[in-house]
N, C-alpha and C positions, 0 to 999 in steps of 0.2 A: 420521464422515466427516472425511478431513483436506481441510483448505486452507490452499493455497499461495500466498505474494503475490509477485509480482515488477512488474517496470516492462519498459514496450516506448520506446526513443528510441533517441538516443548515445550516446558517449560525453560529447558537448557537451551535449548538455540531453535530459533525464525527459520523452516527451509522455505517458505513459499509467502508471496502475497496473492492474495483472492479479492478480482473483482467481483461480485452477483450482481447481475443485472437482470433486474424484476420477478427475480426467485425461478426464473428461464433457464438460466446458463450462468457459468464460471469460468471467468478467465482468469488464469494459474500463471504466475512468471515462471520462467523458463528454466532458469538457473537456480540450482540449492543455493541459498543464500546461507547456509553454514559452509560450505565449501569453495564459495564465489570470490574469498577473498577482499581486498577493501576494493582494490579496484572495479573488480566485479559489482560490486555493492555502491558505488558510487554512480555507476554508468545506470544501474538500475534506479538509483534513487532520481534520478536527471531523469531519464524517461520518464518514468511516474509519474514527475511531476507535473511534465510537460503534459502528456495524458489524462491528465484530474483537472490540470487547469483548461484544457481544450473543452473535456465533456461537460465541466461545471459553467461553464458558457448558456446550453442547452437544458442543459440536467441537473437532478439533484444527488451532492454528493452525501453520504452520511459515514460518517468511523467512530466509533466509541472510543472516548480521550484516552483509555489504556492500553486499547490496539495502536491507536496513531502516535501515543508518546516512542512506544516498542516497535514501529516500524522506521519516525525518524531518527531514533539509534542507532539501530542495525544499519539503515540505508546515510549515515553522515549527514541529517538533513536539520534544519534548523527552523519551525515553525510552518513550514510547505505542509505538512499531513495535517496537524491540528489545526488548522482554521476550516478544516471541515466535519470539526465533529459535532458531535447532539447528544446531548445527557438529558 
């Protein structure tokens, strides 16, 4: 199964991250990540990554390096997004 991560906001601010899973269904975080705050944003970045590293066990993960540079920003994360992306 592949899955694909992107984000839905701006270009001014990230409110969501977007898993697609096999072009089936979208799973949305829960929390605006413009309004989430850092702490908010950090508990999300931990989960995720615990999430990507469980599925990519089984699955295939994919992020385009300019979604995952812009997601490990927003969420304080430090190389956890881009070791899954594909150019």
């Amino acid at each position: 199964m592949k899955i694909n991560l992107g984000i839905r906001g701006s270009t001014d601010a990230i409110n969501h991250i977007l898993l697609k899973v096999n072009d089936d269904f979208i799973l949305q975080t829960k929390d605006n990540l413009f309004w989430a705050g850092d702490e908010g944003r950090n508990k999300t970045g931990k989960n995720l990554v615990e999430l990507l590293n469980t599925l990519a066990k089984d699955h295939e993960i994919s992020v385009r390096k300019n979604v995952a540079e812009e997601i490990e920003f927003q969420l304080n994360l430090n190389g956890e997004i881009i070791k899954y992306t594909s150019e």
